[in-house]
C-alpha positions as CSV (number, residue, x, y, z in Angstrom):
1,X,57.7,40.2,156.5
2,X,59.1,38.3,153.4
3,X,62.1,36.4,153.1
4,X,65.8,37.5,152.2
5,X,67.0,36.2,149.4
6,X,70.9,36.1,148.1
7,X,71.5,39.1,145.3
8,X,75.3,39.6,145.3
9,X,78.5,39.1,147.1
10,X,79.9,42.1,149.7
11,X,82.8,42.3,147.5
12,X,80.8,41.9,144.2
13,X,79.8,45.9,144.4
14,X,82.8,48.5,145.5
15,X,81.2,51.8,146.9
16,X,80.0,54.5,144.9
17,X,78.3,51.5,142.6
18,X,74.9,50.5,141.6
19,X,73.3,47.7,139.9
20,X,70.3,45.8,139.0
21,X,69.8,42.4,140.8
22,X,66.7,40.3,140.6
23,X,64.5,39.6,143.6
24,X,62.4,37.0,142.9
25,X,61.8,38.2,139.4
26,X,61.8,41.6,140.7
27,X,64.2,44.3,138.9
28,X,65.8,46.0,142.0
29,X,68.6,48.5,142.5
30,X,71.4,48.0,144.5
31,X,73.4,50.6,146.3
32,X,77.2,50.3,147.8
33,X,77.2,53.5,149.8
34,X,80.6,53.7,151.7
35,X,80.3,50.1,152.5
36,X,76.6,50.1,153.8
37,X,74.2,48.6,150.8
38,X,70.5,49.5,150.2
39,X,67.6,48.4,147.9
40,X,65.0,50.1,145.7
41,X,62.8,49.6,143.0
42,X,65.0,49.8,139.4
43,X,62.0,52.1,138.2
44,X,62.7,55.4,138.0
45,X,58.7,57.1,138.6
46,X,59.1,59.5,135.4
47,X,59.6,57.2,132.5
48,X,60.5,53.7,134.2
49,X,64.9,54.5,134.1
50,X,66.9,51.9,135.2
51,X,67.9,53.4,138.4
52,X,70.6,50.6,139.1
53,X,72.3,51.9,136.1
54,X,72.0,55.4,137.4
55,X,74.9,57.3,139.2
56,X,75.1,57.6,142.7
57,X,76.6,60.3,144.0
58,X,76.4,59.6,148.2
59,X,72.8,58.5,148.9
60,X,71.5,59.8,145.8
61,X,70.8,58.2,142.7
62,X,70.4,59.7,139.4
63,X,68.2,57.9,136.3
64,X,70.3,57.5,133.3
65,X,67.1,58.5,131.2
66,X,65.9,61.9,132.6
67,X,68.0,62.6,135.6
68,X,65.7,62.2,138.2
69,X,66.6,62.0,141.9
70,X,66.4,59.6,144.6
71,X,67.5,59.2,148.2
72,X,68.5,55.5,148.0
73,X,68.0,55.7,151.9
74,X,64.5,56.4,152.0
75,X,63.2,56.5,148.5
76,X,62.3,60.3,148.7
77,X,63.0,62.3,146.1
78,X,65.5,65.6,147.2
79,X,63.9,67.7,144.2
80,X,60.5,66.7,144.5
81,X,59.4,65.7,148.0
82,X,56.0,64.4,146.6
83,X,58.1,61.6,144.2
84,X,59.0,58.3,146.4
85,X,60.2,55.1,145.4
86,X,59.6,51.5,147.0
87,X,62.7,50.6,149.3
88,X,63.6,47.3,150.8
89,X,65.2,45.8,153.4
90,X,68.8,45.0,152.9
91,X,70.8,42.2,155.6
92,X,74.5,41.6,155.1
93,X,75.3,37.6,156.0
94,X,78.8,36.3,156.1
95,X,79.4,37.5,152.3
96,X,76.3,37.6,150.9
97,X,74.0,41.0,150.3
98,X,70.4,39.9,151.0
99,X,67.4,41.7,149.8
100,X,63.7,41.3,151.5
101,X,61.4,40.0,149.2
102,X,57.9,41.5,149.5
């Protein structure tokens, strides 16, 4: 398991809203679904999109680029099963939004 590391403030991300935060040098996107935050990687799989400037719309995030689709839950794809992205591990302390390194 890798470590957590400080990306944003609770109140730095209202719901609905995405963004890309850095992760030890990682580009990761960031999620504010109805108050519950998740993580995955800011690479869309069809040209490289920044998914954390995507829309999300619920759990699912749309690429900017192309359109592609993304469960930010589990990564999955809702059109095309067989397309998955990396997720990670997201830990809310005090007011901090921590993301696991891997």
């Amino acid at each position: 398991m890798g470590e957590f590391v400080a990306v944003a403030k609770k109140d730095g991300l209202k719901a609905g809203e995405c963004k890309v935060v850095d992760v030890n040098g990682k580009g990761v996107a960031l999620y504010n679904v109805d108050g519950n935050f998740y993580a995955t990687d800011n690479s869309c799989l069809h040209h490289g999109g920044p998914l954390g400037e995507g829309m999300l719309d619920g759990t699912i995030v749309t690429c900017p680029w192309h359109g592609w689709k993304y469960n930010v839950k589990t990564g999955v794809s809702p059109v095309n099963p067989q397309a998955k992205i990396e997720t990670f591990k997201v830990k809310i302390e005090g007011d901090e939004v921590k993301v696991e390194s891997k």
